[in-house]
matplotlib code that plots the C-alpha trace (Angstrom):
import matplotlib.pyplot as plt

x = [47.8, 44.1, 42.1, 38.0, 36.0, 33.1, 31.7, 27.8, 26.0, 22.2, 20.4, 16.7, 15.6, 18.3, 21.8, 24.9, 27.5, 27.1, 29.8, 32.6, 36.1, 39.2, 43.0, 45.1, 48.9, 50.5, 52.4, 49.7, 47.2, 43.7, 41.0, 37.3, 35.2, 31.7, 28.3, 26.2, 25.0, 27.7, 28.9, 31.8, 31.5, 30.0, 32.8, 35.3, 33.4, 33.3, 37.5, 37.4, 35.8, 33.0, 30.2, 30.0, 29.6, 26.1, 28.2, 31.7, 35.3, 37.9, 41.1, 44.5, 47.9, 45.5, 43.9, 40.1, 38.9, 36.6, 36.2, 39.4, 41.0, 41.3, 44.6, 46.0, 43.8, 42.6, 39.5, 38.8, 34.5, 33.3, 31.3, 32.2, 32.8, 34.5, 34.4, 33.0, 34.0, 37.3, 40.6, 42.2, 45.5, 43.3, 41.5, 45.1, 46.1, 42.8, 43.7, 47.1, 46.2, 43.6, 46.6, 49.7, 50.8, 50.2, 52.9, 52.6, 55.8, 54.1, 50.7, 52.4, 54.2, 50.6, 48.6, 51.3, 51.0, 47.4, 47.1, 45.2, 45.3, 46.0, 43.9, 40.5, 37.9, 36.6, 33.0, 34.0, 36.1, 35.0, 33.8, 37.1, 39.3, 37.4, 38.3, 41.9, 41.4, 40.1, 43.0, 45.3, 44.9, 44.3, 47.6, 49.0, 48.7, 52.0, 49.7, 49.5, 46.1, 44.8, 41.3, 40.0, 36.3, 36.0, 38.8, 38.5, 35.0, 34.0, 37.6, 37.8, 38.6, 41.4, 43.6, 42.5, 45.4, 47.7, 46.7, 46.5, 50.4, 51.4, 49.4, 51.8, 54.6, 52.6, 52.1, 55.0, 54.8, 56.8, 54.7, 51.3, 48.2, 45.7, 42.3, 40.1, 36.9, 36.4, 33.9, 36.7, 38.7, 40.6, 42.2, 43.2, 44.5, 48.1, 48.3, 46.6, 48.3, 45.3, 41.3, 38.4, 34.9, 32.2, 28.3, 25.1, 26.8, 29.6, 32.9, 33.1, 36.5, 39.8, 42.8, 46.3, 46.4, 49.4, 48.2, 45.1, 47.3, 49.7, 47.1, 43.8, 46.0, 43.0, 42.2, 41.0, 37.6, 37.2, 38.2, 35.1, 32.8, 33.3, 32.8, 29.8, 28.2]
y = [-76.8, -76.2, -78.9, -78.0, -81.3, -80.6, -78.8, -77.4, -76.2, -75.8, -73.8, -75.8, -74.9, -72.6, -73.2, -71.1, -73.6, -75.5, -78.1, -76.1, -77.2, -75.8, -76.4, -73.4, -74.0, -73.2, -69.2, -67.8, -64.8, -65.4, -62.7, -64.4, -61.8, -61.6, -60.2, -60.3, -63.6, -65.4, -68.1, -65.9, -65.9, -69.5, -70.9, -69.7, -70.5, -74.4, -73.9, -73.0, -75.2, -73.7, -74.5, -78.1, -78.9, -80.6, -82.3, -82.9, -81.8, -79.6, -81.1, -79.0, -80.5, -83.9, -83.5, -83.1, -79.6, -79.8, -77.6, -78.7, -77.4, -74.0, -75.1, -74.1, -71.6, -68.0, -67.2, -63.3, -63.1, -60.2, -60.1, -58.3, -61.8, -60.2, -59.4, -55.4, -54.9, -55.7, -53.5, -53.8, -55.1, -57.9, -59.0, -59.7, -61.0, -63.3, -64.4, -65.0, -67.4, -69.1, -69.9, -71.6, -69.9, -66.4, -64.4, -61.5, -59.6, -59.0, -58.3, -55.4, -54.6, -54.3, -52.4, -49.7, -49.8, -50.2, -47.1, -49.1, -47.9, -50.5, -48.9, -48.7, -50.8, -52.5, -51.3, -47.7, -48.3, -47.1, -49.6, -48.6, -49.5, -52.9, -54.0, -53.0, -55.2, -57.8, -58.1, -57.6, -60.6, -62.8, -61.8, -62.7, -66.0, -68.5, -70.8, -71.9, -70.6, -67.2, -66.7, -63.0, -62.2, -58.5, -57.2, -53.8, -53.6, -50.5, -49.1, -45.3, -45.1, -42.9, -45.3, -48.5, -48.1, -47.8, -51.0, -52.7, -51.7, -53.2, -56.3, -57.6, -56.8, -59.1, -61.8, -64.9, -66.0, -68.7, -70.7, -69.1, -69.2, -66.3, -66.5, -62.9, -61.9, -58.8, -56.1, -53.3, -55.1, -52.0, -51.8, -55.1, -55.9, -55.2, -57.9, -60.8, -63.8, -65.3, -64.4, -66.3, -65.4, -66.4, -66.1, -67.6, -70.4, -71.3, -71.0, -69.3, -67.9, -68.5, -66.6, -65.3, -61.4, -61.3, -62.6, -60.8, -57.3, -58.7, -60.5, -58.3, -55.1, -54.4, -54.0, -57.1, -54.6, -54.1, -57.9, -59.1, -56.9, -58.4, -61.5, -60.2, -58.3]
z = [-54.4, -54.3, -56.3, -56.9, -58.4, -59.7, -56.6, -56.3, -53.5, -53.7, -50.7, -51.1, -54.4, -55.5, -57.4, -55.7, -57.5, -60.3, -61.3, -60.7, -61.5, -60.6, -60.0, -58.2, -57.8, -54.8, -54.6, -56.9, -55.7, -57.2, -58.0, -57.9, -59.6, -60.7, -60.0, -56.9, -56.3, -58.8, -56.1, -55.2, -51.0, -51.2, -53.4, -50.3, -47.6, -49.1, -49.5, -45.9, -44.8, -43.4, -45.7, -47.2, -51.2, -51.8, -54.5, -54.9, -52.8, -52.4, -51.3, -50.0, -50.6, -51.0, -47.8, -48.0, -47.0, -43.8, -40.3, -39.0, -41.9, -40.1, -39.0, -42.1, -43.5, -42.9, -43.6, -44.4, -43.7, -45.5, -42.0, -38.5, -36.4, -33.3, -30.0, -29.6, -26.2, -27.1, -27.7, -30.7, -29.1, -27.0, -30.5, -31.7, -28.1, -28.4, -32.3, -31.3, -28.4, -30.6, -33.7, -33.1, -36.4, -35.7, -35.8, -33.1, -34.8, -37.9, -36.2, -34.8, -38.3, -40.3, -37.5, -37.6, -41.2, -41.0, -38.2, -36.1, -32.3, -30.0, -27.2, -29.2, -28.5, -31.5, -31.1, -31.6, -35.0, -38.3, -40.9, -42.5, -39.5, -38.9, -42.3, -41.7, -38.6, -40.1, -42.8, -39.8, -38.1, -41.7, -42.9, -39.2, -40.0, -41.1, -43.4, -46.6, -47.6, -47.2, -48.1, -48.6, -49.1, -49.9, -48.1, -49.2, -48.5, -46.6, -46.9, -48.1, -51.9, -50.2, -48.6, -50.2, -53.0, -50.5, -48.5, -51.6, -52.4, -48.8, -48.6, -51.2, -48.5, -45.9, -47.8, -48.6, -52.1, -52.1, -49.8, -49.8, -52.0, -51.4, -53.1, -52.7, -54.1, -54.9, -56.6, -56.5, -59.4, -60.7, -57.0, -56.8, -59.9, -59.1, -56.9, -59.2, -61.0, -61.9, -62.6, -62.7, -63.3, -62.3, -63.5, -62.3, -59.7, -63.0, -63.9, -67.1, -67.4, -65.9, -67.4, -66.6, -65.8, -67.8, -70.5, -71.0, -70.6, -73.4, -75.9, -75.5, -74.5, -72.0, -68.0, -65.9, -65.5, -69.1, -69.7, -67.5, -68.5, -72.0, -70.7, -69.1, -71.9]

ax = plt.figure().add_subplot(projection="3d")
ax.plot(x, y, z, "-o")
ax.set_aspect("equal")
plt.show()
């Protein structure tokens, strides 16, 4: 369980989070949406770890989210943060010698399904293969917490369906919580149990997927843009 009390984050004189509240139970797969500059990225980097709350705390099974919490999450930057000269078999080498918990069998299971070369150095993939990389070695991971931002971010509109259809393959429900922001919500929204939106550094919706197909008889796209307009 994921537990958010009343967390902000101010950068100087501006507001990313304001008082925001939230409670995510454990097996669930969570869609933060919203505009540019809603708090999305900074709300995950504070669950990460990596970025601390001016005000308030985020706690993980009751234990209070801080750097060394990386032993049990895996944090998906929307940002390249690995070696170039590297192949893409020593990256997975390298993240498997770094985490007790990754699993090298199922590393080898998404890059065939991801079509990554193991040969390639990383500094010659495309922006598409990177992000396949980069989802690669999150999902590698046997943790509770799996934190996503933008995974699909520079992936052709081609393939991302696809990826989106096996990602649900690589991830244990049962035990894990995944949290992913995400601007391409139409792709995504296959995979989500739960939505919450987000506006100007605030929570201002949270609601179950199901539910909003059943009682508004609408998408999760046209549902926020509702909440938007």
């Amino acid at each position: 369980m994921i537990e958010i009390k009343n967390v902000s984050k101010r950068y100087l004189k501006q507001t990313a989070l304001d008082d925001v509240s939230l409670l995510i139970p454990r097996g669930k797969i969570v869609g933060l949406v919203g505009a540019n500059g809603s708090g999305k990225s900074t709300l995950l980097k504070i669950i990460s770890g990596l970025a601390r709350p001016t005000k308030g705390s985020v706690s993980i099974n009751g234990n209070v989210v801080n750097r060394t919490s990386s032993s049990y999450i895996s944090y998906l930057s929307e940002l390249d943060a690995y070696y170039p000269f590297y192949t893409v078999q020593e990256t997975i080498d390298f993240f498997a010698s770094q985490f007790a918990d990754f699993e090298i069998n199922k590393a080898e299971e998404i890059r065939q399904f991801m079509k990554l070369e193991t040969n390639k150095k990383v500094k010659y993939l495309s922006k598409g293969s990177r992000g396949r990389l980069k989802i690669l070695l999150a999902l590698s991971r046997n943790v509770p917490v799996i934190l996503m931002d933008e995974p699909l971010s520079g992936l052709d509109p081609m393939v991302r369906e696809s990826i989106v259809k096996g990602l649900i393959s690589f991830i244990d429900i049962e035990k894990q919580t995944i949290i992913i922001t995400t601007h391409e919500i139409s792709e995504i929204e296959p995979l989500l149990d739960i939505v919450v939106v987000l506006k100007e550094g605030k929570i201002v919706k949270i609601a179950d997927v199901e539910e909003i197909r059943q009682t508004e008889n609408i998408s999760i796209v046209e549902w926020v843009k509702k909440i938007y307009s």
